[in-house]
N, C-alpha and C positions, 0 to 999 in steps of 0.2 A: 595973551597968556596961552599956554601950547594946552592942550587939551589932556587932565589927568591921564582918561582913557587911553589916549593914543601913547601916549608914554607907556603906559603899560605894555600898550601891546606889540611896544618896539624893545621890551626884553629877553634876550634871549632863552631860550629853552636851558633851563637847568637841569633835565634829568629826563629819559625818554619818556613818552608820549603814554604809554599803558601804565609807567609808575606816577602819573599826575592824577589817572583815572586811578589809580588805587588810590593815591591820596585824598580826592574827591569823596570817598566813602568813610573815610577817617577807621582806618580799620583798627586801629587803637582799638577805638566804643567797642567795635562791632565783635573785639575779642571779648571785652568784657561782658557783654551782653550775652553771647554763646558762655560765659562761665556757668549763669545762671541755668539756662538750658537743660542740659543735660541733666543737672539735678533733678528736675524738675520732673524728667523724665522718668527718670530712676524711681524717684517716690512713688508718682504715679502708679508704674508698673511693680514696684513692692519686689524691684531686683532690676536684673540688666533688660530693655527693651526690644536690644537687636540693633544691630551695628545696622543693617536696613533703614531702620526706621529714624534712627540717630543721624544717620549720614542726610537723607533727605531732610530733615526738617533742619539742621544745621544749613543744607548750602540754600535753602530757604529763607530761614532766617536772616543768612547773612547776606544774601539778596535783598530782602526788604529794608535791613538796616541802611546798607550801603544806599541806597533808595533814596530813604529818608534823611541820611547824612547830606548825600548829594544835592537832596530841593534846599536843605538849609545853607550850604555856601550857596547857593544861587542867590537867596533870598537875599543873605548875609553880605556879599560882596562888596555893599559899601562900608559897613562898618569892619571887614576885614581889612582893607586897606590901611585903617589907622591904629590899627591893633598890630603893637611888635612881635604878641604872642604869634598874630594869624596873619601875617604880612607875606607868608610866602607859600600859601596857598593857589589855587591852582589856576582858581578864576583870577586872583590877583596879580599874578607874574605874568597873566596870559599864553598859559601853556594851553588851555584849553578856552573855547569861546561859549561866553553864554549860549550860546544855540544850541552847541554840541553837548554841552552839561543838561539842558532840557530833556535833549533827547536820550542822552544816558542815563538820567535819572526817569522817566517815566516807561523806558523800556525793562529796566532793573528792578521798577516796582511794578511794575506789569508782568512782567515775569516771572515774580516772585512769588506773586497772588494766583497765577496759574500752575504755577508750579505743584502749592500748599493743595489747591483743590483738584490737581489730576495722581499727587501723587502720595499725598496725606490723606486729610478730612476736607468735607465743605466747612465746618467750625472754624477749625484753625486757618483758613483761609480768607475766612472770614474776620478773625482777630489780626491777624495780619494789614489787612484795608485798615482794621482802625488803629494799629500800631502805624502804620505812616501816616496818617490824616491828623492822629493827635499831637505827632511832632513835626508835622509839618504848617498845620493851619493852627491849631492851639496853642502849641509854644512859639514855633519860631515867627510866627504873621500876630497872633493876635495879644501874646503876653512880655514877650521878651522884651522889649522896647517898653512896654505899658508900667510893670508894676514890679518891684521889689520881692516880690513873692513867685518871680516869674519861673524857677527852677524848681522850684513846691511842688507845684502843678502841673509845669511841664514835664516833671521827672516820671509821671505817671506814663507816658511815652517807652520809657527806659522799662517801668514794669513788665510790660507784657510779654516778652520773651518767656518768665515761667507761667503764664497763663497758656500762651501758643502752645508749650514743651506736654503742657499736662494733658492739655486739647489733644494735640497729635497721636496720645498713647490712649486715651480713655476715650474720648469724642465728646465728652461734655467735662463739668466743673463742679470743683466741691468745697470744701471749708478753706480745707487744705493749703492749695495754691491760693487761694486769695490773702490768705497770712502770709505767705511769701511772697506774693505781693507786696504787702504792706509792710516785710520789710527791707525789699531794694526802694519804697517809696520814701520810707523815711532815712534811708542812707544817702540819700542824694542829696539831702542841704549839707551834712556833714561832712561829705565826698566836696561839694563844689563851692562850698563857698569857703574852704580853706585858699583854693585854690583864688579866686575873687581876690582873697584879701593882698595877694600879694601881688596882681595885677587889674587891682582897685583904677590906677590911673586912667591903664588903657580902655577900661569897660567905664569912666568917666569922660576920658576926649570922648569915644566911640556913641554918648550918649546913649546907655544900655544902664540901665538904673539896677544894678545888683544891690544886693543886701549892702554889702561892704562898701558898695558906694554911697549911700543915703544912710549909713547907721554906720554908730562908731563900731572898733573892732569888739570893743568888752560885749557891749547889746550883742553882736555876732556870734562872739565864742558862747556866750552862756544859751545860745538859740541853739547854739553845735550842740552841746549838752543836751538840751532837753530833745531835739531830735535821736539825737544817738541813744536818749536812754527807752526813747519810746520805741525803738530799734531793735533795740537788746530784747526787752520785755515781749515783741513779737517773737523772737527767732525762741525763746523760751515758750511762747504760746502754742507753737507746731508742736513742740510734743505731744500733748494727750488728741492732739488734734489728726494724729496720725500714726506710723507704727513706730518711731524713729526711737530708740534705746538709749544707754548711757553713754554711750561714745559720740554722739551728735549732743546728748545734754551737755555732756562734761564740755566739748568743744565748743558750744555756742556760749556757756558762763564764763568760762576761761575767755575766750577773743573778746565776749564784749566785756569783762573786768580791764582788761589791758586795752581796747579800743576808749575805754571812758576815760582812763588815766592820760590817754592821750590830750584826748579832750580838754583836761581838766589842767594842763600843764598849759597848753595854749590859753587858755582862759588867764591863767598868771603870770604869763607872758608879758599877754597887751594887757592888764592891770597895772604891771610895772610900767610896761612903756607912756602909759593913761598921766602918768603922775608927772608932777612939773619937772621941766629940766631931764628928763629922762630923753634921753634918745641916743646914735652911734651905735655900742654894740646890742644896746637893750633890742634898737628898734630889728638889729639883724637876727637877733635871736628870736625874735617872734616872727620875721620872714622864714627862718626856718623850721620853727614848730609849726607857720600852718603849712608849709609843703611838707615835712614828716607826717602831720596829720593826714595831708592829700592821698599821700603815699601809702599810708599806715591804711587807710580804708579800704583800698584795693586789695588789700593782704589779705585785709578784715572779712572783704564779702566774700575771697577767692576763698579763704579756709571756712569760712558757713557753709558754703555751700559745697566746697569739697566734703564735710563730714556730712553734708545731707546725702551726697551720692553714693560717699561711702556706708555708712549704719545701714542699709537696707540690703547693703552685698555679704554684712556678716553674717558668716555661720551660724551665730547665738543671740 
């Protein structure tokens, strides 16, 4: 039998060589991640920071992400392979060699770390280290594979971009960001496990124990719910917890009314589909409330935290 490996790496180059190493950092995340940022920023400084200070801890930032994007396909590579989602990833087509991904990745988060502490704070350079260490050793080595709760915990990874954003402008930390914290932490099962449930199989062959692999979809959706309303209930908690006015209140009640309604539809969805002889278009329609749910959250954290960065720019 020919050797997986070798097969791979007798595929041709699909796209040049610098857009594999961008794929490698998955810069999808790593946009989402900079959404969070800059708010964070804002708050912090109780207005605009200075395009200075924004620019550096962005291409910072997105240095360490890309970093830690990058150790997890290394990590990941065998179970990319049998994942349709992640089949044509970079290590897997062999456009790029495990060697070279090693060294792009520990040069990118070495870089990143120096970058934070020559041209930010020692703090935030310091949160940096442990934003790639907890998604690289904690989620992708030590949970991901282990335990059904593995995106729970590993989502704390994804947090700390507004920790770093606050650090960079202040040097230390307050109530503040730590509620925003908590609520890109509790957005993450509600963010990913929509997404799980519609490629349940693959994160099954791939033996990767997601929620929606080991629990039905109902147990799923009603977990979406209670994470997203503990969600809400945060991004409502920053107000008195900071300066933020009516137009961040009004913004954070409104998205998360219409983010739970999301919720709450998928939840009826797979109810329906739970029931006997249900399946065909029930079952399609519940593939596509959780990816409008998947969808719908993106929107959800972009406009939070778009009206956090905006309320502290207004005039009144």
């Amino acid at each position: 039998m020919a050797d997986p490996e070798a097969q791979v790496a007798l595929r041709p180059l699909v796209r040049p060589r610098w857009k594999a190493y961008v794929a490698l950092t998955k810069p999808r995340i790593i946009e989402l991640l900079l959404v969070t940022t800059i708010p964070a920023m804002i708050l912090a400084e109780g207005g605009w920071p200075g395009i200075s200070l924004v620019l550096l801890t962005l291409v910072g930032g997105a240095a360490a992400a890309g970093s830690a994007n990058a150790y997890n396909m290394i990590l990941d590579r065998d179970i990319d392979r049998v994942m349709n989602r992640t089949k044509t990833r970079p290590l897997v087509t062999g456009e790029i060699t495990t060697r070279q991904a090693w060294v792009f990745s520990t040069v990118l988060g070495a870089g990143s770390i120096g970058w934070f502490a020559a041209f930010v704070n020692l703090p935030a350079a310091g949160l940096t280290l442990g934003a790639i260490l907890l998604y690289v050793i904690f989620y992708t080595m030590v949970l991901k594979r282990r335990t059904s709760q593995n995106i729970v915990w590993g989502g704390v990874a994804g947090c700390m971009p507004v920790l770093i954003g606050w650090v960079a402008v202040t040097g230390s930390l307050d109530w503040a960001p730590f509620v925003l914290f908590l609520v890109v932490f509790f957005w993450t099962p509600p963010h990913y496990w929509p997404l799980s449930m519609k490629f349940k199989q693959d994160y099954a062959r791939a033996g990767v124990p997601m929620l929606p692999v080991v629990a039905d979809d109902v147990r799923v959706a009603r977990q979406i719910i209670v994470y997203a309303a503990i969600m809400v209930a945060c991004t409502l908690a920053l107000v008195p917890l900071s300066e933020l006015g009516w137009i961040y209140t009004g913004v954070a009640a409104l998205a998360g009314a219409w983010f739970l309604a999301g919720c709450l539809t998928l939840l009826r969805r797979v109810k329906r589909l739970a029931q006997p002889g249900a399946e065909g278009n029930i079952a399609k329609l519940s593939k596509q409330a959780a990816m409008k749910l998947f969808h719908g959250s993106i929107t959800y954290l972009t406009v939070v935290f778009l009206a956090v960065a905006v309320d502290p720019l207004l005039p009144w």
